[in-house]
C-alpha positions in Angstrom: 0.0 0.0 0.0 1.1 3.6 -0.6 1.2 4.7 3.1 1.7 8.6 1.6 1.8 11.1 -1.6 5.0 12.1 -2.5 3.9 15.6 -3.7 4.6 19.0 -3.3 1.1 19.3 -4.0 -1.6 19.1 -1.2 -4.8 15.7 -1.5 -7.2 16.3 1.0 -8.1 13.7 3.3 -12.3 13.7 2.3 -11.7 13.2 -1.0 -9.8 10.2 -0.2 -12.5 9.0 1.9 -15.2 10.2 -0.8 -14.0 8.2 -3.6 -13.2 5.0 -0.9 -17.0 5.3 0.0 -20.5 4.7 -1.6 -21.5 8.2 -1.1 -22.9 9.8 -3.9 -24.5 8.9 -6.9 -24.1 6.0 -9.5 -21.6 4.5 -7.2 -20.0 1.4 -9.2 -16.7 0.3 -7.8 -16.3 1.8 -4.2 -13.7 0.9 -1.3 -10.6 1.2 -3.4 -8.5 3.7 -4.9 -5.9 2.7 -7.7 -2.6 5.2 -7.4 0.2 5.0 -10.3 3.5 6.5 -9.6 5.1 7.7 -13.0 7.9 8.2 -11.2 8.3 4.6 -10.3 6.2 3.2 -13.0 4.5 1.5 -10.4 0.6 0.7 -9.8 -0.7 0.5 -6.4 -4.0 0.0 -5.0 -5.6 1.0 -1.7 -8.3 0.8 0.7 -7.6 2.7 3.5 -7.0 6.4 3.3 -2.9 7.4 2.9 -1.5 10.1 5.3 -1.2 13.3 4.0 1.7 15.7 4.1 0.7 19.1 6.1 -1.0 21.9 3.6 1.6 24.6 4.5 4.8 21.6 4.8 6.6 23.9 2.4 6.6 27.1 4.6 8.5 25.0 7.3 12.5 25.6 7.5 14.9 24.9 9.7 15.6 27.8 12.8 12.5 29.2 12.6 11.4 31.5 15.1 8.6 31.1 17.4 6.5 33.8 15.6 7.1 31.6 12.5 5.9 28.6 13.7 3.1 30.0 15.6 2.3 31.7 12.0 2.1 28.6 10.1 0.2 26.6 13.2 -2.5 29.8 13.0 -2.7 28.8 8.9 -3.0 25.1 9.4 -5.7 25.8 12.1 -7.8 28.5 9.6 -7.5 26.3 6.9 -8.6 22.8 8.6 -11.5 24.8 9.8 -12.6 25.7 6.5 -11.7 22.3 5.0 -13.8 20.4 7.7 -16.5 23.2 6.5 -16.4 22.2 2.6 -16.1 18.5 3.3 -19.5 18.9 5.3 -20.9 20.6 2.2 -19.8 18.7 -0.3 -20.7 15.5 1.8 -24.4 17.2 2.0 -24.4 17.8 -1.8 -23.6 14.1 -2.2 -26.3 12.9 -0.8 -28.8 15.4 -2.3 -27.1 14.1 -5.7 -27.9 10.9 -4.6 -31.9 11.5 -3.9 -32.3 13.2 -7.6 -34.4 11.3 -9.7 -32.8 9.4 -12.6 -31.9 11.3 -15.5 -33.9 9.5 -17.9 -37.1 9.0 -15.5 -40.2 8.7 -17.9 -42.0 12.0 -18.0 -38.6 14.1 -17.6 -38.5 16.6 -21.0 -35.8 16.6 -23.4 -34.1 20.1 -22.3 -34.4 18.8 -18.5 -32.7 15.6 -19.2 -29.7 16.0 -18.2 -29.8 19.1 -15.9 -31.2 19.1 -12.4 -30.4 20.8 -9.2 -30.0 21.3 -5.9 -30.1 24.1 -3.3 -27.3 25.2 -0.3 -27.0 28.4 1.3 -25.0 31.2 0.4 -23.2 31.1 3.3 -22.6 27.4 2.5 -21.7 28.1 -1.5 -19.5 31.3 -0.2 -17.4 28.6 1.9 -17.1 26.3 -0.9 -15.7 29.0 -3.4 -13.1 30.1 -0.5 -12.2 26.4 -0.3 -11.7 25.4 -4.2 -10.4 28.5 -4.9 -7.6 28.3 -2.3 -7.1 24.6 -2.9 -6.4 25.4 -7.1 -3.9 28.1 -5.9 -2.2 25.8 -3.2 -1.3 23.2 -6.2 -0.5 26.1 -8.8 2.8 27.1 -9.9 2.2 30.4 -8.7 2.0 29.3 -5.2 5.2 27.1 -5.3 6.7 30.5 -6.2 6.0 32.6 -3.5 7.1 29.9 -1.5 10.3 30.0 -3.3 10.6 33.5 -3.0 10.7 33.6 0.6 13.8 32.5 1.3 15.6 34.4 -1.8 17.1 37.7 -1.3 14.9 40.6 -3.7 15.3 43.6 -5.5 14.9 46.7 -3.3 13.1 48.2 -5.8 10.1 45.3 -5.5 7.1 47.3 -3.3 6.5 44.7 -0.8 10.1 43.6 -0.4 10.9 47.2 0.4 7.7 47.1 3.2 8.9 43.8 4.5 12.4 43.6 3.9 13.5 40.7 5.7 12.4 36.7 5.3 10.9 35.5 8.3 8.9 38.7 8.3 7.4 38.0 4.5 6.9 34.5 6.1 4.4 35.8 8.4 2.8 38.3 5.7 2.3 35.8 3.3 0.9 33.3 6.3 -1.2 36.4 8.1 -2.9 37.2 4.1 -3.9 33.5 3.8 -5.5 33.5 7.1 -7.8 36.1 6.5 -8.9 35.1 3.2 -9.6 31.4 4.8 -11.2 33.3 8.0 -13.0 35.9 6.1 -17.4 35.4 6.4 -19.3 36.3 3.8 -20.6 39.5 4.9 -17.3 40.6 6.8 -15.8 43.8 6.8 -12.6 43.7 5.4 -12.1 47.3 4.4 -8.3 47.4 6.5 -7.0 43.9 5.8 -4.3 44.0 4.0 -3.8 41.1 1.7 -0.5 39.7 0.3 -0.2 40.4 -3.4 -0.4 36.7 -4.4 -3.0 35.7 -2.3 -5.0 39.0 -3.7 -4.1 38.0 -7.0 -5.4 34.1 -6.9 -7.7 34.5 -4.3 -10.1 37.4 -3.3 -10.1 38.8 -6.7 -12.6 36.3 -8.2 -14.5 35.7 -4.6 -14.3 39.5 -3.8 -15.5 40.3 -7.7 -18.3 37.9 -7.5 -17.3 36.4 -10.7 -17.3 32.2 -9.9 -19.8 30.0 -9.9 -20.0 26.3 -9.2 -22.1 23.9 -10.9 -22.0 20.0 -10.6 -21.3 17.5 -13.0 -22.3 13.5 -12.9 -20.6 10.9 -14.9 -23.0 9.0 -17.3 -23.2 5.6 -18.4 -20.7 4.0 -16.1 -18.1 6.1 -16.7 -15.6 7.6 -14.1 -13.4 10.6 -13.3 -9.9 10.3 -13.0 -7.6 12.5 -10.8 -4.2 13.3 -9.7 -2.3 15.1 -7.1 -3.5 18.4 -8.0 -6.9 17.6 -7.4 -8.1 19.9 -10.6 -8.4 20.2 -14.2 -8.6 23.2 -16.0 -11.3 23.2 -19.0 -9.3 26.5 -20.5 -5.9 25.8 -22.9 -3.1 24.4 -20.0 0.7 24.2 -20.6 2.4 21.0 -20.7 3.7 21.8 -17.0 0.2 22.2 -16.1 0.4 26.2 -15.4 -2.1 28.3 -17.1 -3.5 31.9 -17.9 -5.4 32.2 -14.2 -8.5 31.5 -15.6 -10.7 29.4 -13.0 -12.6 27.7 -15.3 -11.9 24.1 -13.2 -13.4 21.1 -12.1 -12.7 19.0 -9.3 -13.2 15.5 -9.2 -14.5 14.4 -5.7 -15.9 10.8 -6.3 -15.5 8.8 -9.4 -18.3 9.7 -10.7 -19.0 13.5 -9.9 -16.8 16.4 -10.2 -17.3 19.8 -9.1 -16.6 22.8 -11.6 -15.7 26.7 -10.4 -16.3 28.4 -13.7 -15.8 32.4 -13.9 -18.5 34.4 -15.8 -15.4 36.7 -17.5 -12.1 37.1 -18.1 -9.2 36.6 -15.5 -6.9 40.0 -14.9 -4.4 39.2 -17.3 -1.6 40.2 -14.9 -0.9 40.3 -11.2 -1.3 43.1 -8.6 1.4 45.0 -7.2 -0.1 46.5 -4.5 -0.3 44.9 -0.9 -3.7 45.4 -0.1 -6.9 46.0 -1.4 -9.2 48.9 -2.1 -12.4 48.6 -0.5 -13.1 45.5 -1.5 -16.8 44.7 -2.5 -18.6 43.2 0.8 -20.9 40.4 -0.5 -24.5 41.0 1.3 -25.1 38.6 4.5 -27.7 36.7 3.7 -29.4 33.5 4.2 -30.9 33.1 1.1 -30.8 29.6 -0.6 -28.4 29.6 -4.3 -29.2 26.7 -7.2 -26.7 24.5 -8.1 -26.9 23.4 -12.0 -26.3 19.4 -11.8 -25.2 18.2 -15.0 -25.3 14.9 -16.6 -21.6 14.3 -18.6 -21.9 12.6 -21.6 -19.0 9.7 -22.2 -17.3 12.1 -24.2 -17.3 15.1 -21.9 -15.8 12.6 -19.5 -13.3 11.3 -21.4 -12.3 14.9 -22.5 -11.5 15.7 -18.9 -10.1 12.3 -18.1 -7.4 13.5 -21.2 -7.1 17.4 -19.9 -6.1 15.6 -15.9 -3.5 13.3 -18.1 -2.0 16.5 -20.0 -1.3 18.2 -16.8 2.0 15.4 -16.2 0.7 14.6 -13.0 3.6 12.2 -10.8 0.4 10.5 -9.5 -2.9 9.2 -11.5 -5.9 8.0 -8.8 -8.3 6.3 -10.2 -11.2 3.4 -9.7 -12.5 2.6 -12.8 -9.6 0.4 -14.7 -11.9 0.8 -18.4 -12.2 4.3 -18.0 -8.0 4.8 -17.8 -7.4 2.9 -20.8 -9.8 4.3 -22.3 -8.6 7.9 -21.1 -5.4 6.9 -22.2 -6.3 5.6 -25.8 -8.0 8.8 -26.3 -5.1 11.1 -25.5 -3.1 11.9 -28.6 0.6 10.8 -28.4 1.9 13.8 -29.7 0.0 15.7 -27.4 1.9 13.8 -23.9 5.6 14.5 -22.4 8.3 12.2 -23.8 8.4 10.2 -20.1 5.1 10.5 -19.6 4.3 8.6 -23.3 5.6 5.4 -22.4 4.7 5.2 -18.9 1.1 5.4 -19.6 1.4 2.5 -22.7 3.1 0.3 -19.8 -0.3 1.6 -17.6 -2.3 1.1 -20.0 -1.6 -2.2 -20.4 -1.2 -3.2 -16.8 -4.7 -2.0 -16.2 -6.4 -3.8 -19.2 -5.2 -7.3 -18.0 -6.2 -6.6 -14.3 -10.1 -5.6 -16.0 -9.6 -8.7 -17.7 -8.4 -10.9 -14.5 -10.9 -8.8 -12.1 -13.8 -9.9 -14.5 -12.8 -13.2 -14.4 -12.9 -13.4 -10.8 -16.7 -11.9 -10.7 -18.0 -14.2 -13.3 -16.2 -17.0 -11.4 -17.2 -15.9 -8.0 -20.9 -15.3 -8.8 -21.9 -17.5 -11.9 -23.9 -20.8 -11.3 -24.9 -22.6 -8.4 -22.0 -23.5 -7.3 -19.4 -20.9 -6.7 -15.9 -21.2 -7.6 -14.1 -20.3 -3.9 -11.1 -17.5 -4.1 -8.3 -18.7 -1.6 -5.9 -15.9 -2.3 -5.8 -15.1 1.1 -6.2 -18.8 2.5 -3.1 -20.8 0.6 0.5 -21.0 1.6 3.2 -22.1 -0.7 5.8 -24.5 0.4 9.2 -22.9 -1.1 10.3 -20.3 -3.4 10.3 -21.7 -6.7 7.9 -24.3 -8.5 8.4 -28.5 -7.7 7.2 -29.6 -10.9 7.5 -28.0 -14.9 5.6 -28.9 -17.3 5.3 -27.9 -21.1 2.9 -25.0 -20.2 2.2 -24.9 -16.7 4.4 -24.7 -13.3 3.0 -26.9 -10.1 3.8 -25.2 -6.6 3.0 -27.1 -3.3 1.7 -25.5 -0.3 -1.4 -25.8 2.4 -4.5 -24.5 2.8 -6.3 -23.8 5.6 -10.4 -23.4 5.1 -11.8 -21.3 7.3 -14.1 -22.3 10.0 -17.5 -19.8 10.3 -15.4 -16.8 8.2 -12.4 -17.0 10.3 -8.9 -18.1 9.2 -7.4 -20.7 11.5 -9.0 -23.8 13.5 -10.0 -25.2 10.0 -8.9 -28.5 8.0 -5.4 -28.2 6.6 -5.0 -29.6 3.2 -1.8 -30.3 1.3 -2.4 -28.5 -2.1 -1.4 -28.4 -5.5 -1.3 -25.2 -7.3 -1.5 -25.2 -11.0 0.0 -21.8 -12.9 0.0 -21.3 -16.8 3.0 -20.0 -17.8 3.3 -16.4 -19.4 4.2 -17.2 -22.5 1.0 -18.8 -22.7 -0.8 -15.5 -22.4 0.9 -13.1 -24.1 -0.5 -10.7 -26.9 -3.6 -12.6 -26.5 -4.8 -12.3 -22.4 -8.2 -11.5 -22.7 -9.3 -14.5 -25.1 -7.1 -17.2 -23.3 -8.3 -15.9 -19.6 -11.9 -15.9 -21.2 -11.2 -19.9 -22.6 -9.7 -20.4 -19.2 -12.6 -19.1 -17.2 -15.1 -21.7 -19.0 -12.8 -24.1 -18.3 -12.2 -23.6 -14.4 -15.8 -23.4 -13.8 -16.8 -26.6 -15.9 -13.4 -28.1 -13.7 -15.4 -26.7 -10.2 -18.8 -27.8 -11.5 -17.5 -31.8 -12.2 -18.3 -34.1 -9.3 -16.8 -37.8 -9.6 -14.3 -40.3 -7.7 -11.7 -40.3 -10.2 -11.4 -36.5 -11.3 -9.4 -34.1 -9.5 -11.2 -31.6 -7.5 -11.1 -27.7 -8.0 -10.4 -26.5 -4.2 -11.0 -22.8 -5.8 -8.3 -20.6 -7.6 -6.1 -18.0 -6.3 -4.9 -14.5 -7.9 -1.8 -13.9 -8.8 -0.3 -10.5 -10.4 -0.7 -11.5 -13.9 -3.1 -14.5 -14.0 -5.0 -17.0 -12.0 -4.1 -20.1 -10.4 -6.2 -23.3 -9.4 -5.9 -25.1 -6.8 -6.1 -29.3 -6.3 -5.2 -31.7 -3.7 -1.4 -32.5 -3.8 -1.1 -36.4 -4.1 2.2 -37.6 -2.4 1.8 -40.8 -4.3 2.3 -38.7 -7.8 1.3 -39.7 -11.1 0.4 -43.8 -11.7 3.4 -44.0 -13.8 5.4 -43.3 -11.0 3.5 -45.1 -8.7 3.5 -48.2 -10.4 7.6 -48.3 -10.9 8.4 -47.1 -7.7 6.0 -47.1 -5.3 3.5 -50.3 -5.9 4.6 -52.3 -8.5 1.8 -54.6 -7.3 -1.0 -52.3 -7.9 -4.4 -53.3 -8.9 -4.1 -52.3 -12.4 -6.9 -53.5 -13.7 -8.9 -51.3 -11.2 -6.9 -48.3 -12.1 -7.8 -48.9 -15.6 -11.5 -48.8 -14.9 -11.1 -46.0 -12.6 -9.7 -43.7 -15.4 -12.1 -45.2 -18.0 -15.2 -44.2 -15.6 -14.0 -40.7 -15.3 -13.3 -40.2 -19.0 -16.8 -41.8 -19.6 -18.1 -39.1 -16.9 -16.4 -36.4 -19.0 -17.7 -37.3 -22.2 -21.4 -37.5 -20.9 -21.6 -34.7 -19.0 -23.5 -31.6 -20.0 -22.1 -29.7 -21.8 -19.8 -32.7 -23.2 -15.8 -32.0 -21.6 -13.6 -33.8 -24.0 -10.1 -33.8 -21.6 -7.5 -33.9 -24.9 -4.6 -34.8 -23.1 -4.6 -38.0 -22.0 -1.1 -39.5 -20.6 0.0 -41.1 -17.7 1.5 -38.3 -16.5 -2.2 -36.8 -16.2 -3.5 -39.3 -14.3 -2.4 -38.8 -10.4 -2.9 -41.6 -7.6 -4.5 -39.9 -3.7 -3.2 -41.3 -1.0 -5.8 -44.1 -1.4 -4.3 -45.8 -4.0 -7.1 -44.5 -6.5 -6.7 -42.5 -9.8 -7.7 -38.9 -10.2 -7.8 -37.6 -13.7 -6.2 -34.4 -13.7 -5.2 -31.4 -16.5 -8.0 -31.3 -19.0 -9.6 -27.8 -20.5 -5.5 -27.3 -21.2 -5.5 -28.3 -24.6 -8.5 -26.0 -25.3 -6.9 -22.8 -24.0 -4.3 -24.2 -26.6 -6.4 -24.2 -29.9 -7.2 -20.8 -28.4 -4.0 -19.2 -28.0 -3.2 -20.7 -31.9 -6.6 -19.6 -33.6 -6.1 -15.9 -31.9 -2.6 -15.3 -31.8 -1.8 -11.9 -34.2 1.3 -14.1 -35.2 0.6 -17.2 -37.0 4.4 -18.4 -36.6 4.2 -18.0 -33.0 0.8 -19.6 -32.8 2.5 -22.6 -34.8 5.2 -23.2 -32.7 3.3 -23.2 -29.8 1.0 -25.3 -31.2 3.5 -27.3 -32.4 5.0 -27.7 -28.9 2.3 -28.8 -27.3 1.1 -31.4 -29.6 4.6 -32.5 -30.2 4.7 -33.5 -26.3 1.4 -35.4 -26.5 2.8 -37.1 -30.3 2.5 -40.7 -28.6 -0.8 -40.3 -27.2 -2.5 -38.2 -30.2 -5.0 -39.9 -32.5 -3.5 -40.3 -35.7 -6.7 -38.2 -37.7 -5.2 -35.2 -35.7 -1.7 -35.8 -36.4 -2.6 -36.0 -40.1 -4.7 -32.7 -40.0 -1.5 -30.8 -38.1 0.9 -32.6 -41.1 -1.3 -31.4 -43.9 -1.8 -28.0 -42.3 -5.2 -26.9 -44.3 -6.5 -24.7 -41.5 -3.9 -22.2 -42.0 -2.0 -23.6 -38.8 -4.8 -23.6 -36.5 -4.7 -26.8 -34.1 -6.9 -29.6 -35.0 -10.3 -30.2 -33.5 -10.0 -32.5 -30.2 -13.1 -34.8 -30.3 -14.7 -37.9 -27.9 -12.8 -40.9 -30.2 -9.6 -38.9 -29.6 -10.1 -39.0 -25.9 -10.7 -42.6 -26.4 -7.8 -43.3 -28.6 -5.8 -41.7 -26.0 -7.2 -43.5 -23.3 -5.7 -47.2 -24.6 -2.4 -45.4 -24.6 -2.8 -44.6 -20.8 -3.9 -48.3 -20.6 -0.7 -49.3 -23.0 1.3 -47.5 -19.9 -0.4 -49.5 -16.9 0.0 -52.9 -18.7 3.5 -52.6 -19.5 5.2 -49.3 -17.8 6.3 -48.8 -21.5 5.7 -45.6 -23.6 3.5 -45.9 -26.8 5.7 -46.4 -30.0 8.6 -47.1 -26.9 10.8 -48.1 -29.9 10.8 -44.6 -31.2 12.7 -41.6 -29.5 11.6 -38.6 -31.1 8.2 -37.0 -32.2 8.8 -37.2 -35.9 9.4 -40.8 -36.1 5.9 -41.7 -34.0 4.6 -38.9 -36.7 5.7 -41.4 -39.5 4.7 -44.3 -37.6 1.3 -43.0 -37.4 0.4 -42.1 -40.6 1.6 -45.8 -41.4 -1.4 -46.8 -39.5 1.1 -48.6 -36.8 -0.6 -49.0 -33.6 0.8 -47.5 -30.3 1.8 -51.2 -29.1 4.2 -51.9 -31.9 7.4 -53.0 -30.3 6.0 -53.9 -26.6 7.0 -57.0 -25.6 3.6 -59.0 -25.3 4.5 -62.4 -24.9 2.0 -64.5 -22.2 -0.5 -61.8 -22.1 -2.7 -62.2 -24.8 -4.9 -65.1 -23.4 -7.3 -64.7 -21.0 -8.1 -61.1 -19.0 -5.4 -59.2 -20.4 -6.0 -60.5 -24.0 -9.5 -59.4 -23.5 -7.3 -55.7 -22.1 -5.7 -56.0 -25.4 -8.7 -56.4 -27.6 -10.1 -53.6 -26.6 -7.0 -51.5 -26.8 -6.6 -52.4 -30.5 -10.5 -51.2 -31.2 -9.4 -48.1 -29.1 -6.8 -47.2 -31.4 -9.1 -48.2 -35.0 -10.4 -45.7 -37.3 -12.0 -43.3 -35.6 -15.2 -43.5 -36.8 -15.3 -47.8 -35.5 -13.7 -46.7 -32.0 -16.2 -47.6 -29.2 -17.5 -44.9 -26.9 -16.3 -44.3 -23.3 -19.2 -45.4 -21.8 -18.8 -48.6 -23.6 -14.9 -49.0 -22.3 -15.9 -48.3 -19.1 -19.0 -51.0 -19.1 -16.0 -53.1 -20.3 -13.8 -52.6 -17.4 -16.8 -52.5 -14.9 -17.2 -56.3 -16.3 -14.1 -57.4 -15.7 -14.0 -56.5 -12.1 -17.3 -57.8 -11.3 -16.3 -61.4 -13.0 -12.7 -61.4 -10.6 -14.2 -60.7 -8.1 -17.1 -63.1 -8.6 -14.1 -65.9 -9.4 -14.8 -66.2 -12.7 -11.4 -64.7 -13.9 
């Protein structure tokens, strides 16, 4: 969390907590606050308000006298006064905003569409103006200047130097004028103050002239305001450092989705003051009367036109809550138009924030859609170790525990021994939004399955770039493993029918899951000695990646790596469609006899602890092999096993690996299986 701005400029406090709260209208996100450095090129996010830096930090030094410091604690005090005033108004407006009707309620007339208002008193709106006003000249140039000026040495010829010729008295003069502009009532007399000239420059002039005005203005159609450290925007022509003219035609974000303007009714004084006090100023009458505030309704344009003026300004800091509305902000402002740092910084943002929309939708779909929620353990799961304990083609495997919470507390619950399944970046690059879409389907068909011998989905975790899922670990590992080292003596024609009955679940299950890659290595053994089918969807997310990757070579290769791993198990109709490559390199369609062809490869495994084509050491040669119409057992060493049960075994295998339109159906393989354990262990085997 960013525990502070590191600004010259000054963030109040309320706006942190208005745009961290539901108050106000059309309130989408709420309770979080994303902060970019451009500094750092770094993108935080937050939920709890960040400290802020004193508003007068800057007229602190070090030795200074008692008057000094009792100057600037007088300041601090006026201004948190009036702060704690216009955070109470602006909170009140809120809620009025809140209890208009909607914009397009039936009845409402065309020219009252989109403007409505509300009512405060003058005293109230007089406050307000004193607060804006002072806040846009406390984060202006002009500001920083007279700061800077206080500790320089001046011309004697400069009026006010010559009245207060030394610095720690200028200090006080400067700190003693913004007092009694924050301090001044409307209706005060304030014939004998005398006012700095800055402060009469950017401050009293337009309250004392009666030329502001503030209206209101409500994003539309989900769309939100941006902000940065300054806290404004200013609608008239800005500098690329963000200085401008000293017009006051501003607005002020203060939720994501409203934003307060200070517009002048005529031109700013072109140049600045050099007297130190006013002239019998004009006294505003006291009054109690009630002023209307025009409430706008902002078109998507209008907002994006002031998301792109807050981006022009070269802010350090961007704070926003709506991730679309910065990219699109971003992909609105012209290149050309943005500082040679600043270009590159917001691409990188850019970026960054459409694949956290993209993950962040994920995660709602998954956490909301169905009957069955998919559970988020971000916060749950420990890993074991630093680094993965198992790599394969396209996916890392970490181990660690998780803990399920008892009655929405952490701790006290079961401890599990989980596996944590990560797709590797690679596999998402260039094309994030349509693989995490693929990937979505597939996690929540994976959470919705419910069978013996398929792998659970404990729930998925985030990470920073993508999304994890999470599976029991099984000590006993895959039932390749487990049948060469652990239990050579394994019921293997129970594992067999295990993994035929899930497949066969799989295949019949609505809508149909074909798994498409089928290996021993996929197939895992729990601490019970039975078989959980694990890794299926994967393929999918594959023919994906290669039928939406902007680079056919690269969606090729990958392509090509994958299926080039699973050569042995592959059907031979899809190794011929990959060989004659008439899809324009797209992967070839994975289909039910596949799964099944696969399968009796798996099978070819348990019966012999050999690979399929074990003769053959490389892809290409099992490529030529299959389009030869050799069968995966060619070469295994078969002698004494083709009469009774394991003949039968074999029998079926060879019809698993026919033509594919002859191939029998999983739920027939399984029936198979089924038949044979019911005759052993009815002694008839």
């Amino acid at each position: 969390m960013l525990e502070v701005l590191d600004s010259r400029h000054y963030f109040p406090q309320f706006l942190w907590k208005f745009f961290l709260s539901n108050i106000g209208p059309r309130w989408q996100k709420g309770y979080r606050v994303h902060i970019y450095d451009i500094f750092t090129d770094t993108l935080h996010e937050t939920r709890r308000i960040p400290q802020t830096k004193s508003v007068f930090t800057a007229f602190h030094a070090p030795n200074l006298a008692d008057e000094c410091l009792a100057a600037i604690k007088q300041a601090e005090d006026s201004f948190a006064r009036l702060e704690a005033s216009a955070e109470h108004i602006l909170a009140t407006l809120l809620r009025k905003l809140s209890a208009l009707p909607p914009d397009s309620e039936p009845g409402t007339s065309e020219t009252n569409r989109h403007r409505r208002t509300v009512t405060m008193e003058a005293r109230d709106e007089h406050a307000l103006l004193k607060y804006l006003v002072f806040l846009r000249f406390r984060n202006s140039e002009q500001y920083h200047e007279t700061v800077l000026n206080l500790g320089q040495k001046a011309s004697q010829n400069h009026l006010w130097i010559r009245l207060i010729p030394r610095g720690p008295l200028r200090r006080r003069a400067v700190l003693r004028s913004i007092c009694a502009f924050l301090d001044h009532e409307l209706g005060d007399d304030v014939h004998a103050v005398q006012f700095f000239a800055d402060i009469e420059e950017h401050c009293w002039r337009v309250i004392r002239e009666g030329r502001a005005e503030i209206s209101v203005g409500i994003a539309s159609e989900a769309q939100e305001f941006l902000s940065t450290e300054r806290c404004y925007g200013n609608l008239d022509e800005v500098d690329p450092d963000g200085s401008c003219d000293g017009s006051y035609h501003l607005f002020f974000p203060i939720t994501p989705s409203v934003a307060v303007y200070l517009v002048t009714t005529a031109p700013d004084i072109p140049q600045r003051s050099a007297n130190l006090h006013t002239s019998s100023p004009r006294i505003p009458s006291m009054s109690t009367r009630l002023v209307t505030i025009e409430c706008d309704t902002e078109s998507v344009p209008d907002v994006h036109i002031r998301n792109t003026i807050l981006l022009l300004t070269s802010p350090r800091y961007i704070l926003f809550s709506s991730l679309p509305s910065l990219v699109t902000a971003i992909t609105v402002t012209p290149s050309t138009s943005l500082s040679s740092p600043l270009s590159p910084s917001l691409v990188r943002l850019k970026t960054t924030c459409r694949e956290k929309h993209i993950r962040e939708g994920l995660m709602k779909t998954l956490l909301v859609k169905g009957d069955v929620p998919v559970t988020d353990l971000t916060e749950e799961v420990k890993l074991y170790g630093d680094c993965a304990v198992e790599h394969g083609s396209f996916a890392d495997i970490w181990k660690g525990e998780w803990v399920e919470k008892m009655g929405g507390f952490a701790g006290g619950g079961t401890k599990r021994i989980i596996a944590m399944k990560v797709l590797r970046q690679f596999m998402i690059d260039n094309v994030k939004e349509k693989v995490l879409k693929r990937l979505k389907d597939e996690v929540m068909t994976w959470h919705r399955l419910r069978h013996p011998h398929i792998a659970p989905l404990y729930g998925i975790v985030q990470l920073p770039h993508h999304l994890a899922m999470v599976s029991p670990w099984c000590n006993n590992g895959t039932v390749v493993s487990y049948l060469r080292d652990k239990n050579p003596d394994a019921d293997r024609i129970s594992l067999m029918m295990q993994i035929a009955s899930g497949v066969a679940y799989l295949h019949n299950f609505k809508p149909v899951v074909i798994h498409g890659d089928l290996k021993g290595n996929n197939i895992l053994i729990d601490d019970k000695g039975n078989a959980l089918i694990t890794d299926f969807g994967v393929s999918n997310v594959i023919e994906d990646f290669s039928s939406s990757s902007s680079s056919g070579s690269g969606a090729s290769t990958l392509a090509a790596s994958f299926f080039g791993g699973a050569t042995r198990w592959m059907a031979p109709e899809l190794v011929l469609a990959l060989v004659e490559d008439e899809d324009g390199g797209k992967t070839p369609e994975l289909t039910k006899p596949s799964d099944v062809y696969a399968f009796a490869s798996v099978c070819l495994e348990i019966m012999t602890g050999q690979l399929p084509y074990p003769t053959r050491t490389n892809a290409h040669a099992v490529t030529i092999d299959k389009m030869r119409g050799v069968k995966p057992s060619s070469g295994v060493q078969r002698s004494g096993q083709d009469s009774g049960v394991q003949g039968e075994i074999w029998k079926m295998m060879d019809r698993c690996w026919d033509e594919w339109f002859v191939r029998p159906n999983m739920s027939e393989v399984r029936d198979f299986f089924e038949g044979l354990a019911k005759r052993r262990s009815g002694g008839c085997v």
